[in-house]
FIFIZA-170313 format. One line per 10 residues: number of its first residue (from 1); their letters; for each residue x, y, z of N, C-alpha, C. Coordinates in Angstrom, 1 decimal, decimal comma, padded with zeros to 4 digits. Example, Ala and Ser with C-alpha at 12.3 -4.5 7.8 and 13.67 -1.06 7.14 Angstrom:
% FIFIZA-170313
1 = as = 013,2:-005,7:007,8:012,3:-004,5:007,8:013,2:-003,3:007,8  012,8:-002,2:007,1:013,7:-001,1:007,1:012,9:000,0:007,9
% end
This chain:
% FIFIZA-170313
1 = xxxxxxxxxx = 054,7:084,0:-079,1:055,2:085,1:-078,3:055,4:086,2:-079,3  054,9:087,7:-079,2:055,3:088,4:-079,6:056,1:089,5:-078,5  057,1:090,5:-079,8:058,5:090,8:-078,9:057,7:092,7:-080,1  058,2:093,5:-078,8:057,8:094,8:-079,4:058,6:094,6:-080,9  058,0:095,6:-082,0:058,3:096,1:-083,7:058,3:097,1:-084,1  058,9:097,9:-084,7:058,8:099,2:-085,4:057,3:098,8:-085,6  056,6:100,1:-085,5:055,4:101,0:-085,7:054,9:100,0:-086,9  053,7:099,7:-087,0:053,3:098,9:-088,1:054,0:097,4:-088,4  054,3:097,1:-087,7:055,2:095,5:-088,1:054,8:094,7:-086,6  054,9:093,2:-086,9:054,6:092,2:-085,9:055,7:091,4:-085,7
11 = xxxxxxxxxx = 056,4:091,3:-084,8:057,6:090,3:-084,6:057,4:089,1:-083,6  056,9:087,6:-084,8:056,7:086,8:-084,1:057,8:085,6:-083,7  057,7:085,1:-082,4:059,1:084,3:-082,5:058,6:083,1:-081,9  058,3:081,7:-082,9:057,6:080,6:-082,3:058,8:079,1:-082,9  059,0:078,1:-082,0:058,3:077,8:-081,0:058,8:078,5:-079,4  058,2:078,5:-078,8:058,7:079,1:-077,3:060,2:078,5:-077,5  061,2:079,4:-077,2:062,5:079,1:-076,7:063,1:078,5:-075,3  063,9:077,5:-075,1:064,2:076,9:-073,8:066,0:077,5:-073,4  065,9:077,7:-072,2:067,1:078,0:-072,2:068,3:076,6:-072,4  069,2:077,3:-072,5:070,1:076,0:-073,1:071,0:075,1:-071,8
21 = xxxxxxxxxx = 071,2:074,2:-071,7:072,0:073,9:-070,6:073,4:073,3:-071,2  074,2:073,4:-070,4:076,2:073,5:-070,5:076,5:072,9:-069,4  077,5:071,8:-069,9:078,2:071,4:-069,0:078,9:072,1:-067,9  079,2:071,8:-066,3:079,5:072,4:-065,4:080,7:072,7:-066,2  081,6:073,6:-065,8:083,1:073,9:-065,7:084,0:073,0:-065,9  083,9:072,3:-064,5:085,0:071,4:-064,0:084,9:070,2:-065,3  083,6:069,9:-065,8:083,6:068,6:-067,1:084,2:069,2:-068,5  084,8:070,8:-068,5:085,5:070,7:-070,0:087,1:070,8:-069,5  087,3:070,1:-071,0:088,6:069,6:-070,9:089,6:071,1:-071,7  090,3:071,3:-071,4:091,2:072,8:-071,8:091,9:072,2:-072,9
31 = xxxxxxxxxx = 091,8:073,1:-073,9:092,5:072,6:-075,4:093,9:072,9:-074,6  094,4:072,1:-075,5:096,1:072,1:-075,5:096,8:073,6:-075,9  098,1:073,8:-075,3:098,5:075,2:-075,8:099,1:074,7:-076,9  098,6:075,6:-078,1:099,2:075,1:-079,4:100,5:076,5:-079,5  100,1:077,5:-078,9:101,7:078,9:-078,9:103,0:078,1:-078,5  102,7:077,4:-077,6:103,9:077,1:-077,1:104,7:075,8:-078,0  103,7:074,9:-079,1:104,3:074,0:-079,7:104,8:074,5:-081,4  104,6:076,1:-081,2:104,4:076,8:-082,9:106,3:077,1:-082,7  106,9:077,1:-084,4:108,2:076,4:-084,0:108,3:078,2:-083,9  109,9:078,1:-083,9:110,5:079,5:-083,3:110,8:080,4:-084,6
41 = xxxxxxxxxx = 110,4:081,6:-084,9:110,5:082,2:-086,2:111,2:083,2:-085,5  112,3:083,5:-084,2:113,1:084,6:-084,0:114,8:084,4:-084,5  114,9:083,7:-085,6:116,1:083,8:-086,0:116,5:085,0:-086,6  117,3:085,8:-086,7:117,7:087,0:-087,3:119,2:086,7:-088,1  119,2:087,6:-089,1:120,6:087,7:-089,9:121,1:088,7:-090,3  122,3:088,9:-090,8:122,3:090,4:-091,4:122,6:090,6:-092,7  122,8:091,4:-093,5:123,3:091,6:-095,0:124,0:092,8:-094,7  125,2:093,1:-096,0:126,4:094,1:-096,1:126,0:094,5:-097,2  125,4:095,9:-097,6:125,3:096,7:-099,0:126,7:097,7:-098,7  127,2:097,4:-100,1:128,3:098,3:-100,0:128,0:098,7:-101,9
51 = xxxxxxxxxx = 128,8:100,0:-101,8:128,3:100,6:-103,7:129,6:101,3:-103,8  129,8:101,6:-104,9:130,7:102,7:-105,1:130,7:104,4:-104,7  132,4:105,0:-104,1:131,8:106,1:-103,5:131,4:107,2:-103,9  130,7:108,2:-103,8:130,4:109,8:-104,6:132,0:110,7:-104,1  132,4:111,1:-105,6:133,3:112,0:-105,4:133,1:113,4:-105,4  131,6:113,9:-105,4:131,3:115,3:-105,4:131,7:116,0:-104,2  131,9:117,3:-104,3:132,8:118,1:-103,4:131,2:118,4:-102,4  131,4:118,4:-101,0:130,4:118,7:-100,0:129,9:117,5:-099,5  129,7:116,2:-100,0:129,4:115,1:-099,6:129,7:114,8:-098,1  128,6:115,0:-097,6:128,4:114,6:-096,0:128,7:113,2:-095,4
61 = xxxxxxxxxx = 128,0:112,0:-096,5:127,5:110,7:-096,2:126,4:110,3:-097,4  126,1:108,7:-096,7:124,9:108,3:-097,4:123,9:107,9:-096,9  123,1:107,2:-097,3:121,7:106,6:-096,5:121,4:105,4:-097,0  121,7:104,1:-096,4:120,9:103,3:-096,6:119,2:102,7:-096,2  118,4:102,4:-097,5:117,4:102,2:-096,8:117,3:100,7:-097,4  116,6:099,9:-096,6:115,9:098,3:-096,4:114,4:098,9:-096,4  113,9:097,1:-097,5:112,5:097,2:-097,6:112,5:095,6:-097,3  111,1:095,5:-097,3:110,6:093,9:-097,6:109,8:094,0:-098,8  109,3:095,2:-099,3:108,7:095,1:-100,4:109,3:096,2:-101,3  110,0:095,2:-102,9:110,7:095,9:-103,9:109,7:097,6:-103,8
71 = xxxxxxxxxx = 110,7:098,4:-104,0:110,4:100,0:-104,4:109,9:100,3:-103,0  109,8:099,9:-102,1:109,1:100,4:-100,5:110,6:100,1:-099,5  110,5:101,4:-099,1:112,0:101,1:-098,3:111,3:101,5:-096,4  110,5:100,2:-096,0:109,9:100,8:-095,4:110,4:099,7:-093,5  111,0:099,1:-093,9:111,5:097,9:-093,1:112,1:098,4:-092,1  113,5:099,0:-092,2:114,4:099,9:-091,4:114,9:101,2:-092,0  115,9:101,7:-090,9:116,4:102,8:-091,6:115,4:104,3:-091,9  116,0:104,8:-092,7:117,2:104,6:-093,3:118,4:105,0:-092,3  119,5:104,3:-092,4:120,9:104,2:-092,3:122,0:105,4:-092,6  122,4:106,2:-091,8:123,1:107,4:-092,4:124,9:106,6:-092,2
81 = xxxxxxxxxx = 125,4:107,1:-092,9:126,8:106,4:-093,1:127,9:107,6:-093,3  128,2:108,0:-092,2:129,5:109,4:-092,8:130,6:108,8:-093,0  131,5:107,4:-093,2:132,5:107,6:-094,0:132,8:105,9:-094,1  132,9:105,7:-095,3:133,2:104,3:-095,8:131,9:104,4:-097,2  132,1:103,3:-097,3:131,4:102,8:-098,4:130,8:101,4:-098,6  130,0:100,8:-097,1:129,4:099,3:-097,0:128,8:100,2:-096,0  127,5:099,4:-095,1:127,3:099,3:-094,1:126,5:097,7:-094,1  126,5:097,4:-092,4:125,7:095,9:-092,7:125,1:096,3:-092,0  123,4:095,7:-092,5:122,2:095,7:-091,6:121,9:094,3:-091,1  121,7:094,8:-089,6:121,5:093,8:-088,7:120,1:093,3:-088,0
91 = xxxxxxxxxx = 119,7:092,2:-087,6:118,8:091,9:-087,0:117,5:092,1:-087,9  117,9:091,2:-089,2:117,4:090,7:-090,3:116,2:089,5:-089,9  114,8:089,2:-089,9:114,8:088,5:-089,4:114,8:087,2:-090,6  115,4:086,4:-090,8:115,7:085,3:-091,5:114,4:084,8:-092,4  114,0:084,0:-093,6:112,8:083,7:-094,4:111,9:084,9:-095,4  112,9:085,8:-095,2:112,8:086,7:-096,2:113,7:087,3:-097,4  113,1:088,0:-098,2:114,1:088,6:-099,2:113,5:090,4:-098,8  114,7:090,9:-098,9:115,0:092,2:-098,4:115,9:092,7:-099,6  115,2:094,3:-100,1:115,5:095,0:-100,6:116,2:096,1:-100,4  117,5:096,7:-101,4:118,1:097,5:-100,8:118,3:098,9:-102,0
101 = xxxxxxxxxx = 118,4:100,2:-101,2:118,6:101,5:-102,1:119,4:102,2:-101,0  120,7:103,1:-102,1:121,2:103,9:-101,4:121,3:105,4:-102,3  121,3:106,1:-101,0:121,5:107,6:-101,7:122,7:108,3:-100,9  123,1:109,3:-101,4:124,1:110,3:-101,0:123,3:111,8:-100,6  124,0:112,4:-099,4:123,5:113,5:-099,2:124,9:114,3:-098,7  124,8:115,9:-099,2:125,4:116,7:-098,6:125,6:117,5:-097,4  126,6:118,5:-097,2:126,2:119,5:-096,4:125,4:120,0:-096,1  125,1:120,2:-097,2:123,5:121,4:-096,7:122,5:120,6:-096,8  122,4:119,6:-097,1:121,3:118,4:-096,7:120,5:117,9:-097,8  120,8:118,2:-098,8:120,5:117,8:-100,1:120,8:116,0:-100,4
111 = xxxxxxxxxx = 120,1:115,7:-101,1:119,9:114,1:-101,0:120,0:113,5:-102,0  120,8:112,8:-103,4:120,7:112,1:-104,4:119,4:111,7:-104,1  119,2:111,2:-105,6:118,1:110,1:-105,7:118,6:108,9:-105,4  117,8:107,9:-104,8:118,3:106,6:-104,7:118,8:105,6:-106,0  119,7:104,7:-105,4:120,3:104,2:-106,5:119,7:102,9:-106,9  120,1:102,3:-108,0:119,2:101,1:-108,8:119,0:099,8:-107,2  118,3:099,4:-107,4:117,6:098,7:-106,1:118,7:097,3:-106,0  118,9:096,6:-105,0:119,4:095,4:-104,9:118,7:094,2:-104,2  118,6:093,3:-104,0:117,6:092,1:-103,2:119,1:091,2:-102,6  118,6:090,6:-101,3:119,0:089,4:-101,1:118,3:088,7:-099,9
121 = xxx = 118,0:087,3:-100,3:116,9:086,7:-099,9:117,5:085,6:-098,7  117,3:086,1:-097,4:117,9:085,3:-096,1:116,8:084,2:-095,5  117,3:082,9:-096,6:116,5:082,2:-095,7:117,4:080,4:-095,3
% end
């Protein structure tokens, strides 16, 4: 059998092809649901960062931010905090380690840098 080819070329396809035959429908048997026997990974937890407070004059609050990956605060947050000095993040989901940075911002919206990083690993 030949099958059309770019200009100058032959496309030959031997031996003759048969179509294929498949069992009716009703003769396959349906795999098992394997989602429904996969175990349950919705457990959640929380963690409490608390740091010492900024005594600069204008201080608004601070910001907590969460990561899952050290120096990436990309998980939640960030967390704005106008008075105390903890906040707890919630709805952690458990089998992980989670990273934590806080900063201070003022009035006029100015932002510390973030502070030296913390981990804790909820599993």
């Amino acid at each position: 059998m030949t099958a059309p080819a770019m200009p100058g070329q032959t496309a030959v396809f031997a031996p003759p092809f048969q179509a294929a035959t498949y069992p009716p429908a009703s003769a396959v048997t349906p795999l098992p649901d394997r989602v429904a026997h996969a175990p349950a990974t919705s457990a959640t937890t929380s963690a409490t960062v608390s740091w010492n407070p900024n005594n600069e004059p204008g201080l608004a609050g601070y910001r907590v931010y969460v990561g899952a990956t050290s120096g990436y605060y990309t998980f939640a947050g960030p967390f704005e905090v106008s008075s105390g000095t903890s906040y707890t993040v919630t709805n952690l989901p458990s089998g992980a380690t989670y990273y934590f940075a806080v900063s201070a911002f003022d009035t006029a919206g100015n932002e510390s840098s973030k502070s030296a990083e913390v981990s804790k690993s909820l599993f």
